[in-house]
C-alpha positions in Angstrom: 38.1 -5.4 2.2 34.5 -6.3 1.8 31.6 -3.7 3.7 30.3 -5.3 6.4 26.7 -7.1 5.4 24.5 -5.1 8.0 25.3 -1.8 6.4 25.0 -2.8 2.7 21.5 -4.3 3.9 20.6 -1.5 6.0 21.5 0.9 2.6 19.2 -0.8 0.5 16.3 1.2 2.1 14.4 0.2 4.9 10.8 -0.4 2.6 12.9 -3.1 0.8 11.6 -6.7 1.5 11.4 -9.8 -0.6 10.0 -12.5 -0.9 10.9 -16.3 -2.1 8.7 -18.2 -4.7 9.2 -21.8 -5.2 8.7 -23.2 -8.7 6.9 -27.2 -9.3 10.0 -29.3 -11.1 10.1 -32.3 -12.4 10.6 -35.7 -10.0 14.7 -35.8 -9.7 15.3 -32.5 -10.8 17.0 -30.0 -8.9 14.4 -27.6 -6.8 14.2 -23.8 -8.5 13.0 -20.8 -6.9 12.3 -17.4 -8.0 13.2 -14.1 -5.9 10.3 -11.8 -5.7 10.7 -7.6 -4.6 7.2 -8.0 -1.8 5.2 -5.6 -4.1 5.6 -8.0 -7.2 2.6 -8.3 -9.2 3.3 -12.7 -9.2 1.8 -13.8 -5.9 3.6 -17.0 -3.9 6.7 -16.9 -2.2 7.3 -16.5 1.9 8.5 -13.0 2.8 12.2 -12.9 3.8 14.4 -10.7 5.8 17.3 -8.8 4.3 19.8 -11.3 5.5 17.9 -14.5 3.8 17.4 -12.4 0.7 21.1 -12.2 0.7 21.6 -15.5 1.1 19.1 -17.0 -1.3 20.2 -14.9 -3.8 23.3 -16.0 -3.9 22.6 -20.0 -4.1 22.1 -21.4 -8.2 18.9 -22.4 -7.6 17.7 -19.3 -7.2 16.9 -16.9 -10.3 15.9 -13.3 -9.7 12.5 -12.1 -11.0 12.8 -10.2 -14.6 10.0 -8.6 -13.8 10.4 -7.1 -10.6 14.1 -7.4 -10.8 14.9 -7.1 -7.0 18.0 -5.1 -5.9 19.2 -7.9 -3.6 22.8 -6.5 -2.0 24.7 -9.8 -3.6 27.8 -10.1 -0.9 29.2 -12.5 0.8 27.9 -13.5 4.1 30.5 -13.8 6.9 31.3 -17.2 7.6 30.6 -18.5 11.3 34.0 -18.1 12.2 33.8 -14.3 11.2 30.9 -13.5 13.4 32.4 -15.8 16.3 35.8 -13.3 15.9 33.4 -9.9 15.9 31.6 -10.9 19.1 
């Protein structure tokens, strides 16, 4: 069974924050997006909470900085129905 989101999140240190860069593409191309670690040297991008990271990370559009290279916890987020069940 998978760990539960909040505590892989919380274990990748509490000074760990990202941030989400989107990239200029081409008219009918799909959009592309770069995740950032906050103290990247490349400026842009909003800064996101843990959970977003997660979640951005794990879409195609979105490539992870090779310079940087952000430790994003790459897990599943629980479905709607999951966190209905845990309440």
């Amino acid at each position: 069974m998978a760990e539960p989101l909040e505590s892989i999140i919380q274990a990748s240190g509490p000074g760990d924050s990202w941030r989400l860069q989107p990239l200029p593409t081409a008219v009918n191309q799909p959009k592309r997006e770069v995740l950032h670690r906050s103290e990247c040297w490349i400026d842009g991008g909003e800064a996101l909470p843990a959970v977003e990271a997660v979640a951005a990370a794990g879409r195609p559009s979105v490539e992870l900085c090779p310079l940087c290279r952000p430790r994003v916890p790459l897990v599943p987020l629980p479905s709607h129905a999951d966190v209905l069940a845990a309440a």
